[in-house]
N, C-alpha and C positions, 0 to 999 in steps of 0.2 A: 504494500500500500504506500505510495507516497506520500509526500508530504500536506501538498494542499489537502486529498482527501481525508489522513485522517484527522488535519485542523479543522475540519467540516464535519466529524465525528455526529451525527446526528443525538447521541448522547448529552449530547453537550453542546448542542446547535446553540441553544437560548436560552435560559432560563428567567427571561424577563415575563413580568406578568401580560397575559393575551390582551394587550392593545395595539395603537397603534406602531408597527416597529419602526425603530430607528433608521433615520438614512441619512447619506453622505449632507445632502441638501437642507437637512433639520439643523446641520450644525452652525450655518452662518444667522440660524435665528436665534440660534440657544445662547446664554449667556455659558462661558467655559471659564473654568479655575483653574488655572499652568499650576502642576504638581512639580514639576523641573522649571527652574527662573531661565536657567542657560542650557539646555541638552547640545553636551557634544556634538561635531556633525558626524558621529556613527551610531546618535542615540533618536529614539522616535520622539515625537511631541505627546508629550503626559498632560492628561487635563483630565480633568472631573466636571461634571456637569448631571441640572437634574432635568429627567428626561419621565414625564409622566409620573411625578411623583416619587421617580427613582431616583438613587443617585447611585451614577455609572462611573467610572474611570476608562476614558480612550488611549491606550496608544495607536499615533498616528503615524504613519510617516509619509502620507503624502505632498506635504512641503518641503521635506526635509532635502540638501544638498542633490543633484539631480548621478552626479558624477555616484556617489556614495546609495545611492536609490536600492542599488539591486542589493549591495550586502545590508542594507537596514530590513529590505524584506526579507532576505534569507534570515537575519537576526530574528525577526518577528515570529516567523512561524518555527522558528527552534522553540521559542517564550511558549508557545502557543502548544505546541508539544507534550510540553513541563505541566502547563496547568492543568491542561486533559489528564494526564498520568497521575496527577493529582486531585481531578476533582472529586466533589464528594468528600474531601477528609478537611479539619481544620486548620490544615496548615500555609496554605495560601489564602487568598483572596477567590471568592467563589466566579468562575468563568462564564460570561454570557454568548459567548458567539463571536462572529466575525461581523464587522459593520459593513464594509467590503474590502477587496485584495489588498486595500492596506493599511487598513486598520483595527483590533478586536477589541471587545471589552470586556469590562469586567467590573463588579459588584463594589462600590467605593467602603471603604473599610473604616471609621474615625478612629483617626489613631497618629501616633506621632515616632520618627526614626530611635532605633536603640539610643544614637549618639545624643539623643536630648533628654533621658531620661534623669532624674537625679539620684543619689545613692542607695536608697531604699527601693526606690523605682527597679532601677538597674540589678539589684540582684537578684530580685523577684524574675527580670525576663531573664537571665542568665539559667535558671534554673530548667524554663520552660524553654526558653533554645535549645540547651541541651536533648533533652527532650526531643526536640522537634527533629532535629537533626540525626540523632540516631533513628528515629522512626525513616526518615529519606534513606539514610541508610540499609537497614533493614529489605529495604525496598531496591537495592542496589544504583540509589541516586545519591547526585551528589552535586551540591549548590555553586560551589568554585569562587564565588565572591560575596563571603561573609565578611570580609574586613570594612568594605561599606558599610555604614548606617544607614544608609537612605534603603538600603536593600534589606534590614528587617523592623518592621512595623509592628509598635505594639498599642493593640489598644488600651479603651478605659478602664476596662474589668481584667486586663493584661495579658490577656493570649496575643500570641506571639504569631506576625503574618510573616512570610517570607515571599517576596516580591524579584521582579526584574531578574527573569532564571535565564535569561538566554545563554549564560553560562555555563547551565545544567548539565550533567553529563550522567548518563544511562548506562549503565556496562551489561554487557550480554552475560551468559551464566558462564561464556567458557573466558571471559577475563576476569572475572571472581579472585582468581590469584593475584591481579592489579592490584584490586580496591583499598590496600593500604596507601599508596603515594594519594591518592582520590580522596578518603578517610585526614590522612594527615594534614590536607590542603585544608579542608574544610575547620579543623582541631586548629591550625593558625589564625584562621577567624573568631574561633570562638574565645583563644588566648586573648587577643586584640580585647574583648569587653570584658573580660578577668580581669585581666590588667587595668582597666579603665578606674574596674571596683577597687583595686587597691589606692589609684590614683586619688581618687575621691575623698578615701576614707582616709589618706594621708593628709589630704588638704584641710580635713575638717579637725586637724587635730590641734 
């Protein structure tokens, strides 16, 4: 199965409630909120907007740099991938669909990056990363850019979302013998907010 097909996974076509659906042409009427102030030009445009009562989060990359166009969509349905393999469970952001060829959405989360939590804050999601992370694991995934903060969100009640997978990496069952360097990659990230904690708790002294 390739790729567009199974980012069109009928499973996971929509999960928006049966109204009217979303189109490219709704967007210049809707009011949109930039979740990135500056995305890179190999990153898509992030926005949230409320769309019949919902609120969605797009990546987009139909603006974005024209030279850089094809690897942002080949980036995109990698993201697109990840979430499929993940939906259904609580560890991302729940998947709605593809708006069209270059853009999907997804369920807006409220919540705010690891990197702004405060010290109490922070060890509570350290806890639940962890967590999270061996669960991807388990599952023979593997996030690749946990030392970003913008790439894990936690909410108000503090479950821990992980975001921005394009990263993600899938190992088949016969590179199982890999999955340590993959493992290890990801245990540098989770180090990165340890350490944060200790930083904090140094400062508050």
């Amino acid at each position: 199965m390739n790729q567009t097909k199974l980012c069109q996974d009928t499973r996971a076509r929509s999960s928006l409630p049966k109204k009217e659906a979303l189109r490219r042409h709704h967007l210049a009427q809707t009011l949109r909120m930039p979740l990135k102030k500056k995305p890179s030009a190999l990153n898509a445009d992030t926005y949230a907007l409320n769309w019949q009562q919902e609120m969605i989060v797009i990546k987009d990359c139909r603006y974005r740099p024209k030279l850089a166009h094809p690897l942002i969509r080949w980036l995109l349905r990698r993201e697109c991938k990840a979430y499929q393999r993940l939906y259904g469970t609580e560890l991302v952001p729940e998947w709605l669909g593809w708006l069209d060829k270059d853009a999907f959405m997804l369920r807006y989360v409220p919540s705010i990056p690891i990197s702004k939590l405060d010290t109490r804050q922070l060890i509570q999601a350290n806890l639940k990363l962890q967590k999270s992370v061996e669960i991807l694991h388990e599952r023979r995934l593997f996030h690749m850019d946990l030392r970003s903060g913008g790439n894990i969100l936690v909410a108000p009640g503090g479950r821990v979302y992980l975001v921005d997978l394009a990263s993600m990496v899938k190992l088949k069952p016969w590179a199982v013998p890999f999955a340590w360097c993959f493992r290890r990659w990801d245990e540098y990230g989770l180090q990165k907010w340890r350490r944060r904690v200790i930083s904090l708790l140094a400062a508050q002294k």
